[in-house]
Wavefront OBJ file of the C-alpha trace (Angstrom):
o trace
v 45.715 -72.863 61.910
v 47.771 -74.294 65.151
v 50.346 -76.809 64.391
v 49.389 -78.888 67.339
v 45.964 -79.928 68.671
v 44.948 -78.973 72.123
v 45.971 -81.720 73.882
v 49.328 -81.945 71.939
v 50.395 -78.413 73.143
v 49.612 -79.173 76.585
v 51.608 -82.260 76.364
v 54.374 -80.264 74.723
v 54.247 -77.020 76.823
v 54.841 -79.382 79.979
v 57.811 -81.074 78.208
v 59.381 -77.868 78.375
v 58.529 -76.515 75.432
v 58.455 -72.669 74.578
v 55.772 -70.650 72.914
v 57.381 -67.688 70.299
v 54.535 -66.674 68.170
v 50.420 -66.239 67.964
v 51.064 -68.824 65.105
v 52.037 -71.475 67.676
v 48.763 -71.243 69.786
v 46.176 -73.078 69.525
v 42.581 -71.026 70.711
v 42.247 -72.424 73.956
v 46.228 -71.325 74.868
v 45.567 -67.879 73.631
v 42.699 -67.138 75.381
v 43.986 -68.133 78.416
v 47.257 -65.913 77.867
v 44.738 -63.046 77.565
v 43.055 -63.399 80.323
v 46.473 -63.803 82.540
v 48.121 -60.438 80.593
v 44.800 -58.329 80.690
v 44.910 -59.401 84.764
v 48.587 -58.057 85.086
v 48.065 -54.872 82.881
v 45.260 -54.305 84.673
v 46.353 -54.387 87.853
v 49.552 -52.485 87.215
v 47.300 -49.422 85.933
v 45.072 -49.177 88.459
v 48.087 -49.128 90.986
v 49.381 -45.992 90.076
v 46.179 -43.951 90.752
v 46.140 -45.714 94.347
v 49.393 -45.489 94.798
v 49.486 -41.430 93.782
v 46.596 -40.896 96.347
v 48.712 -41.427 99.292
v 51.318 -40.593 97.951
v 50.392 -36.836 98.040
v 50.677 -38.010 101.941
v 54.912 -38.598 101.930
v 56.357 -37.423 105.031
v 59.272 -35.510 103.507
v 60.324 -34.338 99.447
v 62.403 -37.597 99.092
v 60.014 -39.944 100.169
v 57.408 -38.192 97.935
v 60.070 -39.184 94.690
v 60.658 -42.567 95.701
v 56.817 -43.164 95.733
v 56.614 -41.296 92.708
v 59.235 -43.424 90.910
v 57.133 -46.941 92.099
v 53.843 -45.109 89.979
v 56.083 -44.948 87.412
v 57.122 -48.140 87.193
v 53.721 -49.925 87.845
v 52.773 -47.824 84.642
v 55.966 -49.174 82.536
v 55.176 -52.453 84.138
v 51.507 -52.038 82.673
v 52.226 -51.187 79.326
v 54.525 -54.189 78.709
v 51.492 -56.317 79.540
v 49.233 -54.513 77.021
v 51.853 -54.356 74.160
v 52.303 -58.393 74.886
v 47.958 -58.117 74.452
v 49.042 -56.299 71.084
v 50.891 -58.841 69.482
v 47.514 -61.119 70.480
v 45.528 -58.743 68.387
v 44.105 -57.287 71.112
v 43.910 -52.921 71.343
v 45.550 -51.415 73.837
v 43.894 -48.384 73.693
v 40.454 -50.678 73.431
v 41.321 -52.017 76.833
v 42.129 -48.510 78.077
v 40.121 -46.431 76.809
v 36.935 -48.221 75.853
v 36.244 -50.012 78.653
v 33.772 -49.351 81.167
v 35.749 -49.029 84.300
v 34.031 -52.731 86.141
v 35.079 -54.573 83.291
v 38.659 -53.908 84.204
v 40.562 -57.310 86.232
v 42.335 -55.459 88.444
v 42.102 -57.035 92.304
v 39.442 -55.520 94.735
v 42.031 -54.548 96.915
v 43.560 -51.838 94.271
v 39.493 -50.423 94.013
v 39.967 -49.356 98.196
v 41.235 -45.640 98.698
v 44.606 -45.608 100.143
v 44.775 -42.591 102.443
v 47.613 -42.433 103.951
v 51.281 -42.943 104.268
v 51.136 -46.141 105.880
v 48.048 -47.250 103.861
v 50.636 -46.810 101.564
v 54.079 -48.593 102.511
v 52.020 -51.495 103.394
v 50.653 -51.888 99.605
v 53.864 -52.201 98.801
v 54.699 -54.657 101.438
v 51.278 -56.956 101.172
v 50.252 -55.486 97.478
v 53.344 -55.631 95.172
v 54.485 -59.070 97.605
v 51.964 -60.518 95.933
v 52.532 -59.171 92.461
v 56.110 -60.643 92.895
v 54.589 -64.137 94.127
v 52.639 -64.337 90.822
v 54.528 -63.076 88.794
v 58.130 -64.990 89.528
v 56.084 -67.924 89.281
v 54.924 -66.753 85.934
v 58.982 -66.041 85.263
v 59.681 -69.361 86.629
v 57.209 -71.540 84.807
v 55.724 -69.782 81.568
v 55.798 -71.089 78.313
v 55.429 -67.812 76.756
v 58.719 -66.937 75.599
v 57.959 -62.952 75.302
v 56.503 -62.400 79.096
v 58.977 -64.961 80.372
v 61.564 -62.491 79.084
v 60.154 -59.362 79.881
v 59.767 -60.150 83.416
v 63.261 -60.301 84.025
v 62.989 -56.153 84.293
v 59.530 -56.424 85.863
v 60.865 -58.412 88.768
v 63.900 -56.490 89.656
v 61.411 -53.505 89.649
v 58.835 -55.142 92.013
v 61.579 -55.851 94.173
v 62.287 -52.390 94.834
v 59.226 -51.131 95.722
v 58.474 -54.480 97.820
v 61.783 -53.208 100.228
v 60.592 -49.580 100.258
v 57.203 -51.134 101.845
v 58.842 -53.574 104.285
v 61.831 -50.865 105.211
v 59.180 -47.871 106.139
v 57.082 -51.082 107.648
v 59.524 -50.966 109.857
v 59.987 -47.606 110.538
v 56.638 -47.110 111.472
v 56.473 -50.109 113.582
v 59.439 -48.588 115.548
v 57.525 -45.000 116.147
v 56.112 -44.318 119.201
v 52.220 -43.644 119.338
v 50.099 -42.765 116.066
v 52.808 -44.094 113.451
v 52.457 -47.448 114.429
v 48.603 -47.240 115.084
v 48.302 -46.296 111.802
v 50.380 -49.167 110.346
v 48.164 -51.853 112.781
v 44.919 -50.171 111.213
v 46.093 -50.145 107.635
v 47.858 -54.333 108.554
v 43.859 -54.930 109.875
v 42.498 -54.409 106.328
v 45.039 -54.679 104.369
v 46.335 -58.038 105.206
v 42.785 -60.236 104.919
v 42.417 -58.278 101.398
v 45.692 -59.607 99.743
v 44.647 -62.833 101.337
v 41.601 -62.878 99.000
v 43.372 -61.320 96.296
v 44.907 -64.644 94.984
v 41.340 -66.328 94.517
v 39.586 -69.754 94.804
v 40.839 -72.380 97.598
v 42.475 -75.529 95.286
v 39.430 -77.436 96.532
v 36.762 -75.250 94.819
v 38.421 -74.254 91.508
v 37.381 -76.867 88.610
v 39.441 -75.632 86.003
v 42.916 -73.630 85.218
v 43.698 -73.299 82.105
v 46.883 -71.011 82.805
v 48.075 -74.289 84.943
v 47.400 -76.483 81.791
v 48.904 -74.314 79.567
v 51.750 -74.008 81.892
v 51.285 -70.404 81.624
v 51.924 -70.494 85.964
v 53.300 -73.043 88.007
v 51.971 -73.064 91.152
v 47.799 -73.005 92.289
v 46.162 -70.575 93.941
v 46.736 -72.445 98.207
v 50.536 -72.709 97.140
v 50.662 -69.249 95.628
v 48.981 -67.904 99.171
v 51.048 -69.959 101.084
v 54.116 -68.608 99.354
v 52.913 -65.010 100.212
v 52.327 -65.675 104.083
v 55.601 -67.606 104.420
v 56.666 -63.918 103.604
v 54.454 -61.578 105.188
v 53.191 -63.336 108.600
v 57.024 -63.558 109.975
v 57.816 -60.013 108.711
v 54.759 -58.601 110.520
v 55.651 -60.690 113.974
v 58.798 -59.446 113.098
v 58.164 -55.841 113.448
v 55.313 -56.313 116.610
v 52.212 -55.895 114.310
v 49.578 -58.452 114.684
v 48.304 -60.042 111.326
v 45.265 -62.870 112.164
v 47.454 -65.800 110.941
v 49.690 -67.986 112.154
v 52.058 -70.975 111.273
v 50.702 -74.490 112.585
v 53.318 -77.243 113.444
v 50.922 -79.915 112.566
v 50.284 -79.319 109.189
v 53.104 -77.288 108.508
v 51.627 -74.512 106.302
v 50.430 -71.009 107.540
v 46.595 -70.871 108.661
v 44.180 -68.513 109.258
v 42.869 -67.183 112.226
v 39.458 -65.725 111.139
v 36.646 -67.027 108.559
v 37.517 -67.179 105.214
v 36.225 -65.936 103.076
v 34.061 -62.994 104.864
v 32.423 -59.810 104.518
v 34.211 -56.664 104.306
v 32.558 -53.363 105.327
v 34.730 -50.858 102.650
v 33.441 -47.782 104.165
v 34.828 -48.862 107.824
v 37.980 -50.329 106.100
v 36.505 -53.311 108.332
v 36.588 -56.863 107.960
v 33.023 -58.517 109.370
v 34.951 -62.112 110.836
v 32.120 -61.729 113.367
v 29.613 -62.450 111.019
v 31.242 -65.870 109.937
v 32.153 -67.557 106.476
v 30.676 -66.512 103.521
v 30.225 -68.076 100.179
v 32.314 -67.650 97.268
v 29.705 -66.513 95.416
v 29.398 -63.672 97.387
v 32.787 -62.865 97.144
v 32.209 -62.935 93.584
v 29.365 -60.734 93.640
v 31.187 -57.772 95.826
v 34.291 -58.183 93.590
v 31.921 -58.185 90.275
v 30.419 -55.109 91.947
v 33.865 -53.188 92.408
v 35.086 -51.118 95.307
v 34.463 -47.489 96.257
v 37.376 -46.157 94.330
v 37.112 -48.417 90.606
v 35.461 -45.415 88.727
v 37.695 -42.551 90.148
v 41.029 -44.413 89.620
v 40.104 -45.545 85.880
v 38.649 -42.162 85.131
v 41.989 -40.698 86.515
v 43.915 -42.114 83.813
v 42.240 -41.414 80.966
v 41.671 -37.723 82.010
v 45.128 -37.453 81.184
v 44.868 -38.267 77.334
v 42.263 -35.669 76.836
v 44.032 -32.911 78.059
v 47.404 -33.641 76.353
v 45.012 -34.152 73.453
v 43.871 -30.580 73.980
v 47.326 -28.755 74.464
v 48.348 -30.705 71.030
v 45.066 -29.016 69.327
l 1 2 3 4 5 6 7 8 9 10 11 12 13 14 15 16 17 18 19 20 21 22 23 24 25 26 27 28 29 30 31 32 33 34 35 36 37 38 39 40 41 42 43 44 45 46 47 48 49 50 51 52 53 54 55 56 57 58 59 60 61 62 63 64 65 66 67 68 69 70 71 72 73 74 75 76 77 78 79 80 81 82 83 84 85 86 87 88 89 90 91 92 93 94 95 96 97 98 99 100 101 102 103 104 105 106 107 108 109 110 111 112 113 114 115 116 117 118 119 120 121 122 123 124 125 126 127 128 129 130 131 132 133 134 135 136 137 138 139 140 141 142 143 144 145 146 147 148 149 150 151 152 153 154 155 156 157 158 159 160 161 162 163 164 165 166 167 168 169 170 171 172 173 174 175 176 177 178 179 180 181 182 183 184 185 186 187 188 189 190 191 192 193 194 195 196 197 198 199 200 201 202 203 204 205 206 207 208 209 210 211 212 213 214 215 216 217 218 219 220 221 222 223 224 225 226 227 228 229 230 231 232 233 234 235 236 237 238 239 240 241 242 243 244 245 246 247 248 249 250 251 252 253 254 255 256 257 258 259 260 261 262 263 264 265 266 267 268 269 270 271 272 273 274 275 276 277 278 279 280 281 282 283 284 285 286 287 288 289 290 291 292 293 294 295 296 297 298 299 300 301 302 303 304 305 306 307 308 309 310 311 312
């Protein structure tokens, strides 16, 4: 049984108090811990698939390491977040293995096919620029002792692989011709999709129980904001147009399409045409999962059974 009630560990955990042990949570803190960890395990795994499909695309042997080395980490990264899950009682090879591949939490984004090299660098701009907003927030704030910890190596990692996306950003954006179209088409996508990835506008989400818990710091506007005060100047930076912009007025970055919207994943096409949509539908298409959800989960676990069958 919990030493404190409900409301006492909220009252603590915001006093600055640190979480050690299972033995310290009370139900409603654990649950919410599992949900955030499964998220971030999730999300990890499914990278490396994604992130190996392009990069069978590397322009040169070195560059074909270095993205090699980030699939690597992201499945390090990964298994940190399950073994934290482990200590939770939950299985690690339950949630790998015995899943069916929609029930994983990974974003949408990481169910789209990246296809090329500079679908690639630009996941690890927009994609793991977003991991790091979430997750030094998580570092920041947490009052789980164990992840607090263990993203000390998680971050310094993340960091790497955000400046290989920015510095071949670059690159491309300083190519003449097709280099740079390519980086514009894979910006055009990728950019509204990592947008979406960080959820429900403040105004529309009733409940966080990772905020209560102080298992994050920040909501989900700040935790966008955060990410555009990053990305919009790097892309206007380079010359590639993103469909955002800083306002004056209100002094926070704002959007210049609806949101949220449709998004065609065959054309790798975002429908702002068609106006707003609902939430709900958002919902729907992300309960659905994206082209590639089956393939990349599928991927991994391949692997098992045929070390399993050069062991038998």
């Amino acid at each position: 049984m919990a030493p404190f009630t409900e409301d006492e560990l909220k009252k603590k955990v915001h006093d600055g108090y640190i979480v050690e042990s299972p033995e310290e949570m009370t139900e409603g803190y654990r649950k919410s811990l599992i949900v955030q960890l499964t998220v971030q395990a999730d999300t990890e795994l499914i990278s490396a698939p994604a992130y190996w499909m392009a990069a069978r695309h590397a322009p040169s042997t070195n560059t074909q390491v270095s993205a090699h080395a980030i699939i690597q980490d992201e499945l390090a990264h990964a298994n940190i977040a399950y073994r934290l899950l482990e200590d939770l009682g939950v299985s690690k090879q339950s949630l790998v293995y015995d899943r069916e591949p929609h029930q994983f939490k990974h974003p949408y984004g990481f169910d789209q096919p990246l296809e090329n090299w500079a679908e690639l660098v630009v996941a690890n701009g927009f994609y793991d620029r977003a991991g790091i907003t979430l997750l030094s927030d998580v570092h920041k704030n947490t009052s789980y002792g164990p992840l607090k910890r263990a993203l000390v190596k998680v971050d310094m990692e993340e960091t790497f692989h955000l400046r290989h996306g920015e510095v071949w950003m670059r690159r491309l954006a300083n190519a003449d011709g097709e280099a740079k179209a390519m980086l514009q088409r894979a910006v055009d996508w990728m950019f509204p999709m990592t947008v979406e990835w960080f959820g429900l506008p403040d105004d529309l989400k009733r409940h966080s129980g990772q905020l209560e818990y102080k298992l994050k710091g920040k909501t989900n506007d700040q935790l966008r904001q955060t990410w555009m005060a990053a990305t919009v100047p790097l892309c206007e930076s380079i010359g590639i147009d993103v469909p955002a912009h800083y306002d004056e007025a209100s002094e926070s970055y704002v959007l210049d399409y609806p949101f949220p919207c449709q998004y065609d994943h065959e054309a790798k096409q975002w429908l702002f045409d068609d106006g707003e949509i609902t939430w709900d539908e958002v919902f729907e298409r992300w309960k659905a999962r994206g082209p590639m959800n089956e393939w990349y989960v599928e991927s991994l676990r391949k692997s098992r059974g045929q070390v399993d069958a050069w062991l038998n």
